[in-house]
C-alpha positions as CSV (number, residue, x, y, z in Angstrom):
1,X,0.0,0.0,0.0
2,X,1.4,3.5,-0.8
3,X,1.6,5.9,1.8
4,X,-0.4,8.5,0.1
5,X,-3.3,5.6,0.5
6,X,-2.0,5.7,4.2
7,X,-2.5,9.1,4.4
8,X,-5.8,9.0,2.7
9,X,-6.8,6.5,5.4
10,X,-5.5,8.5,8.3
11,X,-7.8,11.1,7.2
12,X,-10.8,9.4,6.6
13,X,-10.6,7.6,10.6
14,X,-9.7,11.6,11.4
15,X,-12.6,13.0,9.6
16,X,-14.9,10.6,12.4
17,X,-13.5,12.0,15.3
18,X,-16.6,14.0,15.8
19,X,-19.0,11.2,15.6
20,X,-17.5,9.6,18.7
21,X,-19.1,10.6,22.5
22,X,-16.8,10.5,25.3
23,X,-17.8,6.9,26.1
24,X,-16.4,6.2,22.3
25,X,-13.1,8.1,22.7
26,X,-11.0,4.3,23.1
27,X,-12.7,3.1,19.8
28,X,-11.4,6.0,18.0
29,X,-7.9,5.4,19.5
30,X,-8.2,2.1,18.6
31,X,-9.0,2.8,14.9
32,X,-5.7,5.2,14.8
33,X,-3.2,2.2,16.9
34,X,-4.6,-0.1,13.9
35,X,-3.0,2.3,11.1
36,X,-0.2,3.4,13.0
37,X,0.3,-0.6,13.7
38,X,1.2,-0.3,9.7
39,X,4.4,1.8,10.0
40,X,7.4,0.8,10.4
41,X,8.4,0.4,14.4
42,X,10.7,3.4,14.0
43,X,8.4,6.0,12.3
44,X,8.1,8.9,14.0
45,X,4.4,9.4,13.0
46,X,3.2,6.5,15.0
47,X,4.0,8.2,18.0
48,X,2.3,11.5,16.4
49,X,-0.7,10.0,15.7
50,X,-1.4,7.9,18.3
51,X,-0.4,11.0,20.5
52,X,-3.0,13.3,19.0
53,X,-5.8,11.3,19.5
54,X,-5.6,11.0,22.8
55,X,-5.3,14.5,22.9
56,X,-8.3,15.4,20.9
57,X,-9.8,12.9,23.3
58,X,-9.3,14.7,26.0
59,X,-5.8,12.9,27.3
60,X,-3.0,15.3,26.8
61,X,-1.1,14.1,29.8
62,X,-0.9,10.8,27.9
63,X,0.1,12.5,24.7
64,X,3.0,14.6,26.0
65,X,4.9,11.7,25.9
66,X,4.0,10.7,22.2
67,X,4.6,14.2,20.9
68,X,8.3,14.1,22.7
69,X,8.9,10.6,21.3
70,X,8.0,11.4,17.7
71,X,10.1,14.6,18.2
72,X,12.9,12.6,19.1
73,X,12.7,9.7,16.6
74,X,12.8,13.2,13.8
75,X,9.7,13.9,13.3
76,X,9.9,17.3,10.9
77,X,8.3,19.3,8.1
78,X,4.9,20.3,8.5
79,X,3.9,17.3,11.1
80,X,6.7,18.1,13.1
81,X,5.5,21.9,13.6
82,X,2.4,20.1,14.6
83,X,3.4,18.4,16.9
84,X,5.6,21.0,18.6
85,X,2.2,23.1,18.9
86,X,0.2,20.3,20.2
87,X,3.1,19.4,22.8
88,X,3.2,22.8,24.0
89,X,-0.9,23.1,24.1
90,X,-0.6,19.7,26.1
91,X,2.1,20.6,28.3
92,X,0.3,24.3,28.9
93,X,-2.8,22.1,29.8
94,X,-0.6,20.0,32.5
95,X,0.7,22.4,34.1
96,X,4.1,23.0,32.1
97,X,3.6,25.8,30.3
98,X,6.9,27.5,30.8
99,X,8.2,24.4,28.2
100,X,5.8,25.2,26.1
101,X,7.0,28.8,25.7
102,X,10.6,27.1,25.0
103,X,8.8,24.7,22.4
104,X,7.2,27.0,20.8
105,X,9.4,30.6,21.0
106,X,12.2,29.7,18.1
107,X,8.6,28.5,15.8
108,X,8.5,32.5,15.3
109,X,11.2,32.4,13.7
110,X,10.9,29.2,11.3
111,X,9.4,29.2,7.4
112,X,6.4,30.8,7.4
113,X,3.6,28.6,6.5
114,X,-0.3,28.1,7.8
115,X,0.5,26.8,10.9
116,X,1.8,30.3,12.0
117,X,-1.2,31.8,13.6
118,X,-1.7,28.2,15.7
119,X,2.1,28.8,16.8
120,X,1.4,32.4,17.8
121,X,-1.8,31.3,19.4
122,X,-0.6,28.7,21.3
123,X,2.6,30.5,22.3
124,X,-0.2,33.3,23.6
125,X,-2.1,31.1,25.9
126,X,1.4,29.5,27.2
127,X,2.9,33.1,27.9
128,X,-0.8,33.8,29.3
129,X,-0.7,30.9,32.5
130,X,2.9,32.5,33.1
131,X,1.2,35.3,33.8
132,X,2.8,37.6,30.7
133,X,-0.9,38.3,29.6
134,X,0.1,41.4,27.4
135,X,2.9,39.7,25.1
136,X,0.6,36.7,25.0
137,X,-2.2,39.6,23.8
138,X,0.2,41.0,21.3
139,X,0.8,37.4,19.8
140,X,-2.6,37.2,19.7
141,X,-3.5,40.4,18.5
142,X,-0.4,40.2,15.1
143,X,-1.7,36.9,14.7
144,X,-5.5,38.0,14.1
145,X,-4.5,41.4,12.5
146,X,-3.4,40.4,9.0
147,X,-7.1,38.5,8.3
148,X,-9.1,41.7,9.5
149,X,-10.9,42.9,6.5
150,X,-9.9,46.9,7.5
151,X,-7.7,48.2,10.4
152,X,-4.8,45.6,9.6
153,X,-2.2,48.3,10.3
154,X,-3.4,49.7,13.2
155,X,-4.1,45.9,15.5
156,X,-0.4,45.0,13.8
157,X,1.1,48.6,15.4
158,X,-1.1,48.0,18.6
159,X,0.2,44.3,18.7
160,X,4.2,45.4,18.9
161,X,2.8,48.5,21.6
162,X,1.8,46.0,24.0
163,X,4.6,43.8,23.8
164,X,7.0,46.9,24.6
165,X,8.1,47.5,28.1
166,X,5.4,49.7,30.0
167,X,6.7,53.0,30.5
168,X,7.6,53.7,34.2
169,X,5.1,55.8,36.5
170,X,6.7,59.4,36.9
């Protein structure tokens, strides 16, 4: 089997995640250990996948451990990014959110592509449980800025003013 036919079955078990109720989150996990049983023992998208459904199923303590192993076995290009944003969302959502920022911080800096606005996003909510709300809300903000249909320039320019030191008190 060719792994775009792989890939066309990943998405199709991914495109029922909805129909499954919380007492049908296993069966869904099941369904993704049965094509990542498939790969190759080494492949770092085993570890991806299997990692992100128990995170879309409400597990992200048991997926922080699946995103780090698929980082480690070289998991890169576009699933890699992925999974660096869903490792930092899951380690945010166990109370680790300072490695999240760590995760997450040199991403600003990598090839833009569509996964920008879920890095600065992510990165935001991270920076926000450290308690640095306003560099979170200028993330936010430059993230939401370029998609506004008018005022683009002025949420960019209010983005980068919040994430300036606050002027001391006179």
């Amino acid at each position: 089997m060719s792994s775009e036919e792989w890939e066309a079955r990943l998405a199709a078990a991914w495109a029922t995640l909805d129909d499954y109720d919380e007492s049908g989150a296993g069966d869904f996990r099941a369904a993704i250990d049965a094509l990542v049983a498939e790969l190759p023992d080494d492949s770092p998208v085993g570890p991806f996948e299997r990692g992100s459904a128990f995170d879309s199923t409400g597990h992200s303590d048991r997926a922080v451990s699946l995103y780090q192993e698929a980082l480690k076995l070289g998991l890169s290009g576009y699933r890699g990014r992925r999974a660096k944003i869903q490792l930092s969302s899951s380690l945010r959502n166990t109370g680790h959110p300072e490695e999240g920022v760590a995760l997450l911080t040199p991403e600003l800096d990598a090839p833009s592509d569509e996964l920008d606005d879920a890095v600065r996003a992510t990165l935001a909510l991270c920076l926000s449980n450290l308690g640095r709300d306003r560099e979170g809300l200028s993330l936010a903000l430059g993230a939401l800025a370029p998609h506004l249909p008018r005022y683009q320039r002025s949420m960019a320019n209010y983005a980068r003013l919040l994430a300036e030191p606050e002027p001391e008190p006179e």
